[in-house]
Structure formats: C-alpha cells, structure tokens
C-alpha positions in Angstrom: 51.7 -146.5 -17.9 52.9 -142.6 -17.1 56.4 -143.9 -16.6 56.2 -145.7 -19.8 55.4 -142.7 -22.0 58.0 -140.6 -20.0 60.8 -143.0 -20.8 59.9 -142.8 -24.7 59.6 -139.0 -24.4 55.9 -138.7 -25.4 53.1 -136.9 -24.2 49.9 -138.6 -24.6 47.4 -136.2 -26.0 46.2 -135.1 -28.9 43.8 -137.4 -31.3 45.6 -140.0 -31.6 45.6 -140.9 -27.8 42.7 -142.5 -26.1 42.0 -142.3 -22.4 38.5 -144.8 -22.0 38.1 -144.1 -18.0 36.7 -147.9 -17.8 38.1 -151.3 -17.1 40.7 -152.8 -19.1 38.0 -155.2 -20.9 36.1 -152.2 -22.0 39.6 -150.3 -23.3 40.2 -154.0 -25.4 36.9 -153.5 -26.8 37.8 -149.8 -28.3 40.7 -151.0 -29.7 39.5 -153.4 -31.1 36.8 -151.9 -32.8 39.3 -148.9 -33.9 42.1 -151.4 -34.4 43.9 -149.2 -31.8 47.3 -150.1 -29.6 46.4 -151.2 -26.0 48.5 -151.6 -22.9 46.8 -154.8 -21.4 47.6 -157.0 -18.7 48.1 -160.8 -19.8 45.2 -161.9 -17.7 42.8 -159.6 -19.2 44.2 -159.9 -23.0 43.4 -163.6 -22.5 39.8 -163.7 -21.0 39.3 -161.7 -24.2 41.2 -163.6 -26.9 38.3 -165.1 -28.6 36.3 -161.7 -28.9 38.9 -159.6 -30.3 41.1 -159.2 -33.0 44.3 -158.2 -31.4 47.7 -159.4 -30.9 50.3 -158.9 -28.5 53.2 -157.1 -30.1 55.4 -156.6 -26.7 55.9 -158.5 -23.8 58.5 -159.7 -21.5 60.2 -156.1 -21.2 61.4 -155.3 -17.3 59.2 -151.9 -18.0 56.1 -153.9 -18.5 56.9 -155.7 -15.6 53.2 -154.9 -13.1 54.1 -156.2 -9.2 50.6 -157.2 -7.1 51.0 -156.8 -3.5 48.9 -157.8 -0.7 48.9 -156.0 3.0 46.3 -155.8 5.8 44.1 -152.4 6.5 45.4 -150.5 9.5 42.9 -151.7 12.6 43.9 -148.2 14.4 42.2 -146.6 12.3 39.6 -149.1 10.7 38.5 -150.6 13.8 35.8 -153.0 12.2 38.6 -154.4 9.8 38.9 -157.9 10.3 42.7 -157.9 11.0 43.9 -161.4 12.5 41.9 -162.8 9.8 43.4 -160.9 7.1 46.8 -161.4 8.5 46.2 -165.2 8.4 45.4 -164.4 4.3 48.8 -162.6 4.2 50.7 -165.6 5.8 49.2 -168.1 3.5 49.2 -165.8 0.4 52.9 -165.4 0.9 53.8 -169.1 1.9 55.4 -171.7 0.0 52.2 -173.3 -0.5 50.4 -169.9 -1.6 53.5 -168.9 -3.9 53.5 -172.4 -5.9 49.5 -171.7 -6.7 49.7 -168.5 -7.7 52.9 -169.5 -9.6 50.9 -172.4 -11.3 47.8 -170.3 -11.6 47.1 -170.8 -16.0 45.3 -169.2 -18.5 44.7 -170.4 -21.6 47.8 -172.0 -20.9 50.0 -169.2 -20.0 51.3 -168.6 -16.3 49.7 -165.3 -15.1 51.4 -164.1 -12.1 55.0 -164.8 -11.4 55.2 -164.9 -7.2 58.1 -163.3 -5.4 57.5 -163.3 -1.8 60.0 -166.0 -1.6 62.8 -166.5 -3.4 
C-alpha cells in the first residue's frame, strides 16, 4: 500500500485519509458505511459482497499485484518448531499437485490466488 501512494506522489494524511488499525473486513465495513475508497484483497472483497455496497474500480494492475509465500521457522533458534513436518507442508504446498489447488481454489466464482512456484 506505502509503495502505492509513493508512486502517485501522495501523502496519506489529512481528513480525507483513513487508517482503521483492524482487519480488512472491518476497513470494508467503514467504507462502506462512509461510501469510502478501499484497497481490498479479492478474497476479502468477495466474502463481503453481499453485505456491502461497493465495487471494484481497479484490478489487474502489476502494482496491485500481492505475492503469498510460505517458508519453515528456523529450528536453531525455535527449537520446539515442528520443522520436518512443516518442510513436508512446503514440499506439497509448492508441488504440482499443491500449485493446481491453489490455482483452482474459487470464490464466488473468481480464481483467488494465482500459484507461481512452478512455472
């Protein structure tokens, strides 16, 4: 989101600018009930469709673009992580199998995530 306002050369502050300090649901909410702009994820935006009054007026831009990683805790220095098994997680996760679920994974229709870790 920073990155986004420093590309358009705005500093948000002032009273027009909103900073909620909740969840993305509750930040739908407030602009919903101050028919307010809201940078949302698709996933959320969607699990809230039918409460709100909104409508997505940008999508698809590279800048919006919002990667989701996945990567074990360090056993050094957690030693009651639970590290084979999460590296078993990261294997499947990461698969071909894993990729094609989370590439089919719908909402509402729409394709959520778009998987990268094989190409």
């Amino acid at each position: 989101e920073k990155s986004l306002w420093q590309k358009a050369g705005i500093t948000p502050e002032g009273k027009w600018y909103m900073e909620i300090g909740q969840g993305m649901g509750a930040a739908l909410q407030v602009a919903n009930e101050r028919q307010a702009y809201v940078l949302c994820d698709r996933g959320t935006f969607l699990a809230y469709k039918n409460k709100i009054d909104l409508i997505i007026l940008s999508e698809g831009d590279a800048l919006l673009f919002n990667p989701y990683g996945i990567m074990a805790v360090n056993p050094a220095r957690y030693s009651h992580v639970k590290y084979i098994e999460a590296m078993q997680l990261i294997a499947w996760v990461t698969s071909v199998e894993g990729q094609k679920i989370i590439g089919e994974y719908k909402k509402e229709g729409e394709i959520l995530f778009h998987p990268m870790a094989i190409k």
